[in-house]
Each structure stands twice: as C-alpha cells, then as structure tokens.
C-alpha positions as CSV (number, residue, x, y, z in Angstrom):
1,X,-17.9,9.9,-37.0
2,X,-17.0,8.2,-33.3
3,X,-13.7,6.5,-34.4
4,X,-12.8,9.6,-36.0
5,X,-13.6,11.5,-32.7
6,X,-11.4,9.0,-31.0
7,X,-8.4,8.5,-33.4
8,X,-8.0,12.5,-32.6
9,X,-8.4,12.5,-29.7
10,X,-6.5,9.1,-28.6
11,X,-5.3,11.1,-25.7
12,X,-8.9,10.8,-24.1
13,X,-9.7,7.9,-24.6
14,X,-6.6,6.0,-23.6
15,X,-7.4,7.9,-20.4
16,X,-10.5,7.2,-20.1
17,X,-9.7,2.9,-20.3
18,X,-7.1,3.7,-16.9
19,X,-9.2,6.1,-15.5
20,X,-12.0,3.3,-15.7
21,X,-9.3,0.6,-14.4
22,X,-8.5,2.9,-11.4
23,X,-12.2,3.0,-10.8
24,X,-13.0,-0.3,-10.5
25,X,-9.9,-1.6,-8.7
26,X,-10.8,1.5,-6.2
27,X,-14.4,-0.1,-5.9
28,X,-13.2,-3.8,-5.6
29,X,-10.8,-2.8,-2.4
30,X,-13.4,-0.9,-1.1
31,X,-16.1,-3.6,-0.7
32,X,-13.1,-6.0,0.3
33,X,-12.4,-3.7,3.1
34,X,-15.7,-2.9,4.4
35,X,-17.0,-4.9,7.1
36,X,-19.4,-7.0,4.8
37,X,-16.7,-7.7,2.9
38,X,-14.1,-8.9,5.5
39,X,-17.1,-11.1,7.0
40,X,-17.6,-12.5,3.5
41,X,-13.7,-13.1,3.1
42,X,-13.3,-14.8,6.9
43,X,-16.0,-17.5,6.0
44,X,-14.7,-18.1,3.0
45,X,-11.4,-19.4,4.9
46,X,-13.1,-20.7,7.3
47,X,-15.2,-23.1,5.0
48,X,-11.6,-24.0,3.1
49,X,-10.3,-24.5,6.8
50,X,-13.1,-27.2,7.5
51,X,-12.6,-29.1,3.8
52,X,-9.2,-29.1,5.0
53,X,-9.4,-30.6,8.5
54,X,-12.0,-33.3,6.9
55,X,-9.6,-34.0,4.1
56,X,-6.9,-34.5,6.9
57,X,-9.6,-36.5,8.5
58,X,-10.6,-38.9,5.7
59,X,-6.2,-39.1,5.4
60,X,-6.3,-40.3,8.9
61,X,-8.5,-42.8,8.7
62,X,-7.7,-44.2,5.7
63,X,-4.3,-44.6,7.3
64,X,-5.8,-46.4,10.0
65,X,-7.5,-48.6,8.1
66,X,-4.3,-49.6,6.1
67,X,-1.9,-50.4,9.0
68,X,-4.8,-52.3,10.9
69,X,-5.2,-54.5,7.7
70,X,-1.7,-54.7,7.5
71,X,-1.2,-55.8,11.3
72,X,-3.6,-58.4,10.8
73,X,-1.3,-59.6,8.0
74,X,1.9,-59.3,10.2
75,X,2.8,-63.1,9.2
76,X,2.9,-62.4,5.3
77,X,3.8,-58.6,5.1
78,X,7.4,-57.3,5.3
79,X,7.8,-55.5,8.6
80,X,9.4,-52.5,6.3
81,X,5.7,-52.1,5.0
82,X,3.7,-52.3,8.3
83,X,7.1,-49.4,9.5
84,X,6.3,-47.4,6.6
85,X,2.2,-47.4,7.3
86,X,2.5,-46.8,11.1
87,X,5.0,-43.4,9.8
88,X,2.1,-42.6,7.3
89,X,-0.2,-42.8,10.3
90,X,2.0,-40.7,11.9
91,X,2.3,-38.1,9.1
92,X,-1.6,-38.0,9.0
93,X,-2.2,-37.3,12.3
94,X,0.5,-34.4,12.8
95,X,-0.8,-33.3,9.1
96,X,-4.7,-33.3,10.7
97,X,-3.6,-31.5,14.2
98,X,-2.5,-28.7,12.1
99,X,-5.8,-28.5,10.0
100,X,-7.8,-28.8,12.9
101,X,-5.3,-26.0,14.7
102,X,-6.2,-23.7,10.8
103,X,-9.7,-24.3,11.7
104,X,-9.4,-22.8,15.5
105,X,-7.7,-19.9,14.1
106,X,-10.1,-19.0,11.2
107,X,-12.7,-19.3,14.0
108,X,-11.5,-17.1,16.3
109,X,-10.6,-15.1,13.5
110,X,-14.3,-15.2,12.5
111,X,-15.0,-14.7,16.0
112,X,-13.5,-11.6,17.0
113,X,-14.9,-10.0,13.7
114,X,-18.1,-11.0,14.5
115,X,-17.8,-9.3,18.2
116,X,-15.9,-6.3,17.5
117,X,-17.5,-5.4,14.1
118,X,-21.6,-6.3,14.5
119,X,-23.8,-4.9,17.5
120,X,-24.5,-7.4,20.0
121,X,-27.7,-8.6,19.0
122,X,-27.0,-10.1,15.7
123,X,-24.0,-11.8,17.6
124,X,-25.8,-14.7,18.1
125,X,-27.4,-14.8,14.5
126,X,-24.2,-14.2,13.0
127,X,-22.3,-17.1,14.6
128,X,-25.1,-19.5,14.1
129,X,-24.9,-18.8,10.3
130,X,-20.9,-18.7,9.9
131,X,-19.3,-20.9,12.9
132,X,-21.4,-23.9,12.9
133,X,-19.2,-26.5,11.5
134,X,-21.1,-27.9,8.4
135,X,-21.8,-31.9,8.4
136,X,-21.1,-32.0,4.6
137,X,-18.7,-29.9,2.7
C-alpha cells in the first residue's frame, strides 16, 4: 500500500526529500551562525593555528640541529650543503613567524568574540578554557 501511495503521488514525495534538504541545511547555518557556534568554530582554528606554529616549531629546530651538525663538519661537507641548510633555516624561521603571526590573529579573533559576544563575567572563564595555549597538541 505505501509504495503505491508514493509512486502516485511522486510529486510529494520528491518534495518532501528537498523540502527535508532545505531543512537541515537551514538548521546547520543556523547553529553555525549563532554565537555558540561561532565560539565553537574560532577554537577550532585556533587549535589548528597552535599545531601549526609547533609544526613550524619542530621545522625550526630540526633545521638547527642539521646546520649545527653540519658546521661542526665544515672540513668534510661541501660548502653548497652547509649554504643550502643555513637557507632551509632561513625558510623555517620566516615559515614559523607566519604561524606564530596565524596564531596572534585566531586569538584576537577569539578574543574580540569572547568580549563582544559573552557578558563580562564569563570573560575570564571563557578565555581560560579557549586561549590558553595547550602544552601538547
């Protein structure tokens, strides 16, 4: 009896599937949009902003560690190689500047929601939870 109801009235139920994709697309933006959802949005770039400054970090060290080792090798390495590592050291640090320059943004980003969206006294609560870098990511 039900697929005969809908292969008469196809018209319905085809409606029905796009009214039900409007729906939940309409939902989705709405919790995106509200306030709870932008908060949930901003630390979730600002927790991809601090794996990428500690990424850039890690980079930068490692490329420290590999032109010191090859500096105390200058008599047996090619001077190309120990050229080469100092402009990798280079790279790295202009590479981590700009994660750690991300970071500030998503943080003041983070922090002007915080203040103009939440009353003042979850202020404080709110930027412990979301703006204290985390030792581990």
């Amino acid at each position: 009896m039900t697929l005969e109801i809908a292969t008469r009235n196809w018209a319905l139920v085809l409606a029905l599937v796009f009214a039900s994709a409007i729906v939940i697309f309409v939902l989705y933006r709405a919790l995106i949009d509200s306030v709870w959802g932008q908060l949930r949005v901003s630390a979730r770039q600002l927790k991809f902003r601090y794996r990428s400054a500690d990424r850039a970090q890690k980079a930068v060290n490692k490329a420290v560690a590999k032109l010191e080792k090859l500096r105390a090798k200058s008599d047996s390495v090619k001077p190309r190689h120990v050229r080469e590592a100092s402009e990798a050291l280079d790279d790295a640090r202009a590479l981590g500047k700009i994660a750690e320059d991300q970071v500030l943004i998503a943080e003041t980003q983070m922090h002007s929601l915080i203040a103009d969206e939440y009353p003042p006294p979850q202020h404080e609560a709110l930027r412990r939870k979301y703006l204290t870098r985390p030792d581990k990511i």
